[in-house]
N, C-alpha and C positions, 0 to 999 in steps of 0.2 A: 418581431411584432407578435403578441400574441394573438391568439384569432378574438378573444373577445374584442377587439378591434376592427374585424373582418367586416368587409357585410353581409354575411351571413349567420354573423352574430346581434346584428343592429334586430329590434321591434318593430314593429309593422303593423298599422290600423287595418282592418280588415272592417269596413261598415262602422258602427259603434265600439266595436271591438279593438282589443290590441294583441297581436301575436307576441308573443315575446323573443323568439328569434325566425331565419327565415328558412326552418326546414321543415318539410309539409311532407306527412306519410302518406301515402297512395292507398287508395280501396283497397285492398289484396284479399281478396276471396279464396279460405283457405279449407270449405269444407268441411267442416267438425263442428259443427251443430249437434245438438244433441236430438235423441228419434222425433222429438216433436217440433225441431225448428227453433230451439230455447239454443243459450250458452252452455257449452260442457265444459269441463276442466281444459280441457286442451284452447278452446278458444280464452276464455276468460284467463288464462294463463299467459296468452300473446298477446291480452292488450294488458293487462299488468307489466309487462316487459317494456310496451313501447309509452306507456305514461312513464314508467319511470326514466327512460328516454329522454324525456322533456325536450320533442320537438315542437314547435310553436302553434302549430296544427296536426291533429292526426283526425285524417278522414277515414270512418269507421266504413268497412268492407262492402262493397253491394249488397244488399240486403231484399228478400225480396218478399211484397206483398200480397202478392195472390200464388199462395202456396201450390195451387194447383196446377202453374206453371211456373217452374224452377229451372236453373239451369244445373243446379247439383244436388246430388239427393239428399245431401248433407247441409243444406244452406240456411243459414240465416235466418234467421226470417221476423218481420213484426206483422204479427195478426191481430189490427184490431178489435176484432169483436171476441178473441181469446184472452180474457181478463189474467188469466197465469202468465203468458204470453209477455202483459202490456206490465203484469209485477215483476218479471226477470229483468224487462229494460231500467224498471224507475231504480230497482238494486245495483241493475250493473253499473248505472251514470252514477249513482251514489259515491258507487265505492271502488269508481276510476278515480274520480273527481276527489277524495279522499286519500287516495296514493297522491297524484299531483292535481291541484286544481287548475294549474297555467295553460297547460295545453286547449288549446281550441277543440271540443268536438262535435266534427260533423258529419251528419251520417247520411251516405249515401243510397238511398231510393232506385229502385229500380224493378223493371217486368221484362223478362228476356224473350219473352216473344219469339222469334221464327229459331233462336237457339236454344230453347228448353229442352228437356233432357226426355226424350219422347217414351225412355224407358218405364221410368216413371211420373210422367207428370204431362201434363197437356200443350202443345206445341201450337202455337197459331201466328197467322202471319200476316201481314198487310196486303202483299201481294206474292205468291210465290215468289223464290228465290231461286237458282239451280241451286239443287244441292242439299237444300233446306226444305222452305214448303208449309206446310203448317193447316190447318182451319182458316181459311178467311174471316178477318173481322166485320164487324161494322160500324156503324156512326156510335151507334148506343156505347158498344165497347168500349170504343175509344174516349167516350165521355165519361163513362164508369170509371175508367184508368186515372184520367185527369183526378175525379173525385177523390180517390184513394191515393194519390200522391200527396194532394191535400191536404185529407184528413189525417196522412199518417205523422206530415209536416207538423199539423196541430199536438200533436198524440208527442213527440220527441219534445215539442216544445216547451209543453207541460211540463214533461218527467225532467227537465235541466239539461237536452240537448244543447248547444250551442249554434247549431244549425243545421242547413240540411245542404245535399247535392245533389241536385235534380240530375239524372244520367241522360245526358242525349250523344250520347257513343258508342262506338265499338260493337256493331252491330245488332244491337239489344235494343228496346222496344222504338225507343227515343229515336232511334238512329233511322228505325225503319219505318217510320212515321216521316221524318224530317227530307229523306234520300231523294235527289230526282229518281228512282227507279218507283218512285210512287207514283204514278201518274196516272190513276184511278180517275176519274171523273166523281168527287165525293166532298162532301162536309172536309177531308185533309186531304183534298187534293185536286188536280193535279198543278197547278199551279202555288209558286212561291207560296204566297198569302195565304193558302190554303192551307198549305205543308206545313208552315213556321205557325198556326195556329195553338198544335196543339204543345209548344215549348210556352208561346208567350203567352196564353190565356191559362199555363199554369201558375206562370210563376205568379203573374197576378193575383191568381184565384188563393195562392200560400199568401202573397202579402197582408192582403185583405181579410183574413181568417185570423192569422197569425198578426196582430195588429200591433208591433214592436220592431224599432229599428237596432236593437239589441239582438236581435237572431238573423244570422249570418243565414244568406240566401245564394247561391252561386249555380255553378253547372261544369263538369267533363264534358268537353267537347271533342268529336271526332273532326280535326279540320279538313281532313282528306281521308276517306277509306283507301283507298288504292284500287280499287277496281269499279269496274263498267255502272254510271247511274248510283256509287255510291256518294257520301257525303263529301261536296269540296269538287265534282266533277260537274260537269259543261251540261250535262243532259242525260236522259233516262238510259242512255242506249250507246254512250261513248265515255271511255276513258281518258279523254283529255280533262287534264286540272282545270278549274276554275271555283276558284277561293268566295267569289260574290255572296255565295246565298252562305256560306260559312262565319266568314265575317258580318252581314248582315244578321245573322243570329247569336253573334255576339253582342252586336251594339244595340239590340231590341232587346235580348236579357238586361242591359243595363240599363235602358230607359224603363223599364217595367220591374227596376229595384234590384237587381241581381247586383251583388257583393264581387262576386270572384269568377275567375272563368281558371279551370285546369285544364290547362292546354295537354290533348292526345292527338295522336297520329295512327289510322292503319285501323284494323278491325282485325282483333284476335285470332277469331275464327275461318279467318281468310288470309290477311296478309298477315300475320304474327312479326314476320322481323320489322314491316314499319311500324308497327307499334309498343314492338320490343325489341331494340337491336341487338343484334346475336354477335357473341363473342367473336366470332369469325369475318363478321360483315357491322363493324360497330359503327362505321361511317354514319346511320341515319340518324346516329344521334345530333349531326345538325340538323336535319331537315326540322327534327323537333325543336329546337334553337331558333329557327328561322319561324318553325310558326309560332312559337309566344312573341318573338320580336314583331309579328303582322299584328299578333292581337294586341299587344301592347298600342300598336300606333293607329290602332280604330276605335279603341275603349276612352275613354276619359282617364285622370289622374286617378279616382275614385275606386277603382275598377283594380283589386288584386290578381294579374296574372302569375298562377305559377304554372310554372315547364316543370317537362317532366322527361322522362328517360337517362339521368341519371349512372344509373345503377353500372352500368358498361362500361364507363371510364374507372372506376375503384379509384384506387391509388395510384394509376397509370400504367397500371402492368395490363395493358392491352394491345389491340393491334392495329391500331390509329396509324396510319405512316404519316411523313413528312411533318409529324408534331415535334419541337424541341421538348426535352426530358419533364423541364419544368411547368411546362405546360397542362401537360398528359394526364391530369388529375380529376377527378369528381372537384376536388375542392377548387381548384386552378378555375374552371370553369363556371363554376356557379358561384363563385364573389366576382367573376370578368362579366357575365350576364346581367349579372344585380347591376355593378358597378355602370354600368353600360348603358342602362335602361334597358336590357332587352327580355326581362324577368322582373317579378318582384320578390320569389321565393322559388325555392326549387323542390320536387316531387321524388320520393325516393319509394321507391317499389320494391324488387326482389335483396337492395340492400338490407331493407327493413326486416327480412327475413333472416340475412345472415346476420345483421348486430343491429336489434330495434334499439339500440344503448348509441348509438354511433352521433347522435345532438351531445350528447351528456358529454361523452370522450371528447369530441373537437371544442368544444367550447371550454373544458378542461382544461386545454392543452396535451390531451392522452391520445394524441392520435396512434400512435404507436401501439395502441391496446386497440385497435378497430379489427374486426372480423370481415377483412372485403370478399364480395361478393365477385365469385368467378365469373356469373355469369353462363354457371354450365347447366344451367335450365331442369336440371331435375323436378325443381322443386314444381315446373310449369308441369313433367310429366306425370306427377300424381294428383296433377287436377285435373289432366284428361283422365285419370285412371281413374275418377269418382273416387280419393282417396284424400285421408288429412293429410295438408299440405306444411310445410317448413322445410329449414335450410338442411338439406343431407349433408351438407360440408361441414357445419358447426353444429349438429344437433341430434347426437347420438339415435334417439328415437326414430328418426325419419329416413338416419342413416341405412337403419335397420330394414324401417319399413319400404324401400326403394329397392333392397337387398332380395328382401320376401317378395314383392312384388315381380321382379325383373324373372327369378327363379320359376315363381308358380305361369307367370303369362311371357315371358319373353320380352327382350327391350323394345321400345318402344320408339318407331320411326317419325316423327311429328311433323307436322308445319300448321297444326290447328291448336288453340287454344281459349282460354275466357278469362286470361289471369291480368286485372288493373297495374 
């Protein structure tokens, strides 16, 4: 059978929209920004790579709008009241859109809050964290934040975005708002209703601005951090799971117009293998299986979930036990998901690094020409090193520069990171 037969080769409504097939590229914040927070060659050069790709969505990398708290000193960034700024984005959507128009894009929004990069840029935080910590905010703050996710929503929508992703994950501003470990007596908090305010009085606040059901509205969700009071847990101050207020901020995105939910797991900067499973320990890639299959059966039909964690299976040369051969596949798995109802689309992360071409080959029939990803996480350790990020395995440059790096500072021991 050929895979355009697959379902992962079928189309897919997203809101007013139609995806054209069902593989969805992940944020992946890759640090190569140029000194002002604009596109450099090296970024504009990875997304040229993955439109020609021609996966049916590519969600464009964390991006962040209040420059003055970043999580890399190389990041992204849209500043609205920076008119050069706001002319780099309406060129670059041009002349993505130009290479391929099919692809969906949407771009994710985000303020990193108590993980900001405190070397250079301003750290604040809802409520201390161990470990973290930050500036206490306050009501005003947080109302200003709202505003600016907003307006920036407005600002993409204008220039030919195709949507946006609100980030309420992975331990970043959203998450630390949303967390029972907030339990501040405040305008967000400590109670549910309080906490889930500031997700669903934004997406509102985009609808209502953005006044077209042609622009794709969704969210990254953390279903579970994995530790004590984070997102997906029982209460401020235990690490027992409970999914209630998780799920509940699913099905309130949707009633207040949200498109999609991207299903995550785990918090980068803490737990890193549930939210990215390591070659070694690649079992959690069902946990993440299991939770688009929760979100799937809370959402409506309406509601495009894609999963995500992907990237671990390859071509099945991993370390899965009691999997039969044919199984053991990235692709084995996300047409059984689809197939299944327990996905609508699937999310490809550190793959997208080693072959952003990898829609284009399988829907060819050129699997054979796919560049899998090992999974041996370099590419994560030059984004804790504040360094530009891609694949070391396929891409001579980064080869190099992981070479020079390891040489001048010594390898690097990890279990923290910030990579979507």
């Amino acid at each position: 059978m050929s895979n355009k037969n697959t379902a992962l080769a079928q189309p897919i409504k997203i809101g007013k929209r139609t995806a054209k097939n069902r593989f969805v590229i992940q944020p992946m914040e890759c640090a190569d920004a140029s000194a002002s927070g604009g596109f450099s060659e090296r970024s504009l050069e990875r997304y040229r790579n993955l439109f020609e790709g021609d996966a049916g969505v590519i969600v464009f990398e964390s991006i962040t709008m209040q420059y003055d708290s970043r999580a890399r000193n190389e990041q992204l960034s849209l500043q609205p009241e920076n008119k050069e700024n706001i002319k780099e984005w309406e060129k670059f959507i041009k002349d993505m859109k130009k290479i391929n128009p099919d692809p969906l894009l949407i771009v994710q929004l985000n303020h990193s809050g108590e993980v900001s990069g405190s070397q250079f840029s301003k750290r604040v935080c809802v409520k201390p964290l161990h470990g973290f910590g930050g500036e206490v905010i306050d009501e005003d703050y947080v109302d200003n934040t709202i505003d600016l996710f907003v307006k920036s929503s407005k600002i993409l929508y204008d220039l030919g975005a195709d949507g946006v992703d609100l980030k309420f994950c992975h331990g970043y501003f959203g998450s630390q708002i949303l967390r029972p470990y907030n339990d501040r007596n405040w305008k967000y908090g400590p109670t549910w209703e309080k906490r889930s305010r500031f997700a669903f009085d934004m997406v509102e606040k985009v609808r209502k601005l953005v006044n077209d059901d042609n622009f794709i509205v969704g969210s990254k969700v953390s279903m579970w951090e994995g530790f004590p009071g984070g997102q997906g847990c029982a209460g401020p101050d235990t690490g027992i799971i409970d999914l209630t207020e998780s799920i509940d901020l699913c099905k309130g995105l949707e009633a207040r117009g949200a498109n999609f939910i991207l299903e995550s797991t785990g918090n980068p900067s803490v737990t890193m293998e549930l939210h990215m499973p390591e070659r070694g320990k690649p079992d959690d890639v069902y946990l993440h299986f299991t939770m688009a299959k929760i979100i799937k059966e809370n959402v409506g039909p309406d509601v495009v979930v894609m999963g995500g964690a992907y990237s671990v299976l390859n071509n099945g040369k991993n370390f899965l036990k009691a999997v039969q051969p044919e199984w053991n596949s990235l692709f084995h798995w996300g047409n059984y998901n689809i197939e299944h109802g327990y996905a609508d689309m699937i999310a490809l992360g550190r793959q997208s690094l080693a072959d952003p071409k990898l829609p284009k080959k399988y829907l060819a029939d050129k699997e054979d020409e796919i560049n899998w990803c090992v999974a041996c996480d370099k590419c994560v350790e030059l984004l804790i090193r504040q360094e530009n990020v891609g694949c070391t395995v396929y891409n001579r440059p980064y080869t190099d520069l992981i070479r020079k790096v390891r040489e001048e500072k010594g390898k690097l021991r990890f279990k923290v990171t910030g990579m979507d």
